[in-house]
C-alpha positions in Angstrom: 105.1 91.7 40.9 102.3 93.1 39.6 104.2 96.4 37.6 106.4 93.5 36.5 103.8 91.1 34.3 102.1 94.2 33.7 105.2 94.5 31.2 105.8 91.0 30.2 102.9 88.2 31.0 105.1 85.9 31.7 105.3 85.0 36.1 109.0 83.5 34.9 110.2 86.8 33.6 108.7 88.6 36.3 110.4 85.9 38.9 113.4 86.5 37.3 113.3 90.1 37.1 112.2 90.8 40.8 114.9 88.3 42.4 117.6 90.4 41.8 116.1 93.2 42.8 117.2 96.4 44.3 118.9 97.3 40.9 121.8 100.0 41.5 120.4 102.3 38.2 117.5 102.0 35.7 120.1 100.6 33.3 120.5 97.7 35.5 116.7 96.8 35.6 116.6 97.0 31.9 119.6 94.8 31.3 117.7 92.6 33.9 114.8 92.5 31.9 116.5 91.9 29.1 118.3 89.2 29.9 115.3 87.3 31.9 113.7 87.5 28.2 115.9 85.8 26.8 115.6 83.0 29.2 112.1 82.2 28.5 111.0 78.8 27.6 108.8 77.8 24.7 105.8 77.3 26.9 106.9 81.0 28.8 106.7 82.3 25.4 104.0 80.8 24.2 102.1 81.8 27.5 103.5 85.5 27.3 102.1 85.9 23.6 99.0 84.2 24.2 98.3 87.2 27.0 99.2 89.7 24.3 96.4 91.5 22.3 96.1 92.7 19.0 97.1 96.8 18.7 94.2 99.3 17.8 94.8 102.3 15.5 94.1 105.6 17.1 90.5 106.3 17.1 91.1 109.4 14.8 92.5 106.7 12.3 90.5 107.0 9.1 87.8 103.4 8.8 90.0 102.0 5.9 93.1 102.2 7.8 90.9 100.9 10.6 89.8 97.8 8.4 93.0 96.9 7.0 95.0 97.0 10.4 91.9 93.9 11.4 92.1 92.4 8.9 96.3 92.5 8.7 96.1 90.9 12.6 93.5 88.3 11.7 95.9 86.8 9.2 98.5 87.0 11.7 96.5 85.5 14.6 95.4 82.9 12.1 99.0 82.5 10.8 100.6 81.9 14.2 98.6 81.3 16.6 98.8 84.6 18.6 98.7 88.1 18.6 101.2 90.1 16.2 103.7 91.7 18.6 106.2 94.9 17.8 107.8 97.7 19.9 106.5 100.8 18.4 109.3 102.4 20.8 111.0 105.6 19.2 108.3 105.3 16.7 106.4 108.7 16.3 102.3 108.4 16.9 101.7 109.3 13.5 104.0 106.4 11.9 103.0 103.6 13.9 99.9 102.7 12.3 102.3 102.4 9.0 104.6 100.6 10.9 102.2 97.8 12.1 100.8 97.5 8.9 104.2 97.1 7.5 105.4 94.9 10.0 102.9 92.4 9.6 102.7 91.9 6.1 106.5 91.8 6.4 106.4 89.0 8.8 103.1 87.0 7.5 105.5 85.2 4.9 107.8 83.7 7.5 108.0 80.2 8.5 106.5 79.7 12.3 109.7 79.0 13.9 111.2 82.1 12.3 108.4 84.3 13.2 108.8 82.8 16.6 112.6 84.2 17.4 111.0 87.3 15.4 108.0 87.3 17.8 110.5 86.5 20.9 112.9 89.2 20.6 109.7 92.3 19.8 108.5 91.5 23.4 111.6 91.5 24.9 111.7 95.0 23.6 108.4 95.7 24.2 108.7 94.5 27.8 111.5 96.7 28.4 110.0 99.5 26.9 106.7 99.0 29.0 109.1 98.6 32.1 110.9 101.9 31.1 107.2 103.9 30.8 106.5 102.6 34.4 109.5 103.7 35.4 109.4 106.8 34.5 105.2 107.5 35.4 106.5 106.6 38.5 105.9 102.8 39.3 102.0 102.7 38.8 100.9 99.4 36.8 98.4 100.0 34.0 95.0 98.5 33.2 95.2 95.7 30.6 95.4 97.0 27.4 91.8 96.1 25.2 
């Protein structure tokens, strides 16, 4: 259970996830998570995103870049009540600093119950992405990210 909400902070997704458990292939876990993401509630959601945490920029990232990408997820946080969420999956290293920036002045002009489905459906993807990682390192859960 733990490699579960290690993905997705939510214990209903990682109910969900483990009941049906053995999966036949990786595919089928994945689908499994997906789906269980889908069924979250509002206060599953709201619980899940609350346990989320703001992405750093590389430490080689140059200090403007650095202040920017704070002061881009303060606005969010204060926004919407949480942490700005997006799977960075497929992404190369050297874009996603780009991409977060981009994705959350994108997002910082949506309405809160648009952001929300917005919000929703990134860590669904993120959680299955996370999943996919542990899968393939082999099952280990990692720390908390800071």
């Amino acid at each position: 259970m733990a490699l579960l909400l290690s993905c997705c902070h939510s214990l209903r997704w990682a109910e969900r996830v483990a009941a049906h458990r053995p999966y036949p292939t990786v595919d089928a876990l994945l689908a499994a998570a997906d789906e269980a993401g889908y069924d979250l509630s509002r206060a599953d959601l709201d619980g899940a995103l609350a346990a989320e945490s703001s992405a750093l920029p590389h430490p080689g990232a140059p200090p403007a870049a650095r202040t920017a990408l704070r002061a881009a997820h303060a606005a969010y946080e204060s926004s919407f009540g949480h942490a700005f969420v997006i799977s960075l999956d497929g992404v190369r290293p050297g874009e996603r600093l780009d991409q977060v920036l981009a994705g959350i002045r994108s997002r910082l002009g949506n309405e809160p119950e648009e952001e929300r489905v917005i919000a929703a459906e990134e860590l669904r993807r993120l959680a299955r992405a996370r999943l996919a990682f542990r899968l393939a390192q082999g099952l280990t859960p990692r720390r908390p990210e800071a």
